[in-house]
N, C-alpha and C positions, 0 to 999 in steps of 0.2 A: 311618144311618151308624154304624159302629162306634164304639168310643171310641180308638181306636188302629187301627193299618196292620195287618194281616197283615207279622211281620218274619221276614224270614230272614238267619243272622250266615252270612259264607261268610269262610273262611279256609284256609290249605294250610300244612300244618308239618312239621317233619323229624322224625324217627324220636323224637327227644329232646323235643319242643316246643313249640324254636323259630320263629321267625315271619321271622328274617333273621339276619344278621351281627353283631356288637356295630360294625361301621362304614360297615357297607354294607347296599345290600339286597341279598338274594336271592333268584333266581328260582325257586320249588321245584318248580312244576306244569310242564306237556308242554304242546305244541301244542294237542293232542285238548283238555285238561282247560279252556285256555283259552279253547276255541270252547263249549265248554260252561257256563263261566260268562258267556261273552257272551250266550248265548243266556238264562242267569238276566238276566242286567241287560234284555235288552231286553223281560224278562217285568213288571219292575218299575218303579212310579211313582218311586221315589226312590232314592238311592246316598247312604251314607252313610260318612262318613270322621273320624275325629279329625285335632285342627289338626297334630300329630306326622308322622301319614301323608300330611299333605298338605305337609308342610314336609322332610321326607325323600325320601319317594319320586316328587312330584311328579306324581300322576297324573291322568289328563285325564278317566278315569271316562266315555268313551264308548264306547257299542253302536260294533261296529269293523264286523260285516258290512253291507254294502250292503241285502242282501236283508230281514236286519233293521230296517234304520232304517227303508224303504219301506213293510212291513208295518204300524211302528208309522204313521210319516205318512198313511197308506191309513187306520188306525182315529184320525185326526185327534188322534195326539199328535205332539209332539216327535220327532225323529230318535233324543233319552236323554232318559233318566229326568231329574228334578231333581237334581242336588248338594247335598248336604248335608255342611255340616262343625258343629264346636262345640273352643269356644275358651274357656281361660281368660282369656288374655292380651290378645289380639288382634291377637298380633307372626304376622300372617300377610302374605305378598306379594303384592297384588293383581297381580303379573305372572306370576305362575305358571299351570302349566296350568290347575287344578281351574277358575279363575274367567274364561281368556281361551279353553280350549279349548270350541266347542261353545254352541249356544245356546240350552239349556235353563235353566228359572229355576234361581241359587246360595243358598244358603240358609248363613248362617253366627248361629247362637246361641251366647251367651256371656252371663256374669253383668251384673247391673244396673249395677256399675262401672265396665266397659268399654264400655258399649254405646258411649258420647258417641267415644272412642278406636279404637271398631272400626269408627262407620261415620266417619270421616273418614278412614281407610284405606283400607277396602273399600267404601262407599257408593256409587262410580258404578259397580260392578261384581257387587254382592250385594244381598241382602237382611237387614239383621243387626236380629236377633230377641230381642229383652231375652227372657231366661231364669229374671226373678228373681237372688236373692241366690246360690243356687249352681244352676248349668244340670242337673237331673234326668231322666232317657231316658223314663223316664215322663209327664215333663208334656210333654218335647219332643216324644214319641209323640203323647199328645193334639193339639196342635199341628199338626202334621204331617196327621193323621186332618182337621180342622179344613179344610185348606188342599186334600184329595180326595186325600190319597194315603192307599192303600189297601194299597199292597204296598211295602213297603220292603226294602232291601238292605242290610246292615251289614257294612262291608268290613275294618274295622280303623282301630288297633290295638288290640294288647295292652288297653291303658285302656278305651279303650270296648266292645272285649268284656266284661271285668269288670263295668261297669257295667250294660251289657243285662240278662247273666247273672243278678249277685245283685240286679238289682231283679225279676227273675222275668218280662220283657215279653219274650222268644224263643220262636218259636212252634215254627221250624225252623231247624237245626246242620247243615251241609252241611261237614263239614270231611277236608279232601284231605290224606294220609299219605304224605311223598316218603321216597326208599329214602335217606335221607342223614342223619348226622349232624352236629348243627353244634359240640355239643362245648365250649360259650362258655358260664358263666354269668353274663357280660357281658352277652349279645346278648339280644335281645328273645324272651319268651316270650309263648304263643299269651293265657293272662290272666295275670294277677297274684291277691295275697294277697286273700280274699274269703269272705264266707259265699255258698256255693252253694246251691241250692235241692235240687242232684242231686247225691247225696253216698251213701256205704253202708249207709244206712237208704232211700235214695226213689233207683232206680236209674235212667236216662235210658232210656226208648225209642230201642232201635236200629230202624228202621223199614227200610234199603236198606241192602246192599253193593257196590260196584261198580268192579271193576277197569278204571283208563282208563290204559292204557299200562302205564308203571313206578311211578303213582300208584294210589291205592286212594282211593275217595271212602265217606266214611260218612255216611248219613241221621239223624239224629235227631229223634224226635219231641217237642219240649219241651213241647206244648200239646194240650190239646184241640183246639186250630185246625188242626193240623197237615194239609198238605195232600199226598196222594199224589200220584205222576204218572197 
């Protein structure tokens, strides 16, 4: 067993970015782009979300084709991946999609503080996972690796890209370039302020290009692990 998942961060941002609206979300990707990250999700053991994404966009974080879910229940998994979130606070709605849509395990870590507040929240709907004094993507990787996931999906946001990022555990960048600007520096961008590991002395591996519609998807190779199609 590895000591962590094989991760992949997938995200779609506008010309400037962006990751959405400073009030709303934003849709950035096409039809095509989004059959094609279902088709990542139903590749992966787990989905990964910050409490942010889950409390704005509300998303249900499931494989949507039929033919996919079959496939996976054919190799006796789950219809989706597991969910995963992480929380400071633990002001998350156990009514929401991420925890009523789908019935794959929910995973929610958060510091030692919270834990007592998180699961009398979310306890009859999650799984919430003392993280320690502050929740690190590192140890939560371990964790995760621990628990059989082997391929994980890191959806957003902004935050928790950052963190993957400059802790150095991204194997593969999958990030989608819409023809639009958002023009806010209000609204949310793709990371935040951060020591990167890929900077202009250690340049990223670009590994793929590939135009899907009015979107352009670019591969990067962050790791050694990186895996081609």
């Amino acid at each position: 067993m590895r000591d962590r998942p094989y991760t992949l961060l997938s995200c779609s941002v506008s010309i400037d970015g962006y990751i959405g609206n400073a009030s709303s979300r934003l849709l950035l990707s096409n039809d095509a782009d989004f059959d094609r990250v279902d088709a990542v999700r139903a590749s992966c053991d787990a989905i990964l979300v910050g409490a942010e994404t889950v409390r704005t966009d509300n998303p249900r974080l499931l494989v949507r084709s039929p033919h996919r879910r079959d496939e996976r229940t054919a190799r006796g998994l789950a219809p989706s991946p597991m969910k995963v979130t992480v929380t400071r606070r633990a002001q998350l709605d156990a009514r929401s999609a991420f925890f009523t849509q789908g019935d794959a395990e929910k995973l929610v870590y958060c510091p030692s503080p919270a834990v007592v507040d998180a699961r009398s929240r979310l306890g009859p709907v999650a799984t919430v996972v003392d993280g320690g004094g502050t929740v690190q993507m590192s140890t939560l990787s371990t964790d995760l690796a621990a628990r059989g996931v082997e391929r994980l999906m890191v959806e957003g946001g902004g935050c928790v890209h950052t963190q993957f990022l400059t802790e150095d555990i991204v194997d593969e960048l999958q990030l989608v370039v819409a023809p639009v600007f958002v023009g806010d520096s209000e609204a949310p961008r793709f990371v935040s302020d951060g020591t990167f590991p890929w900077n202009p002395g250690r340049r990223a591996t670009l590994a793929d290009v590939r135009q899907i519609g009015d979107v352009v998807l670019l591969r990067y190779a962050l790791s050694s692990r990186f895996q081609a199609d």
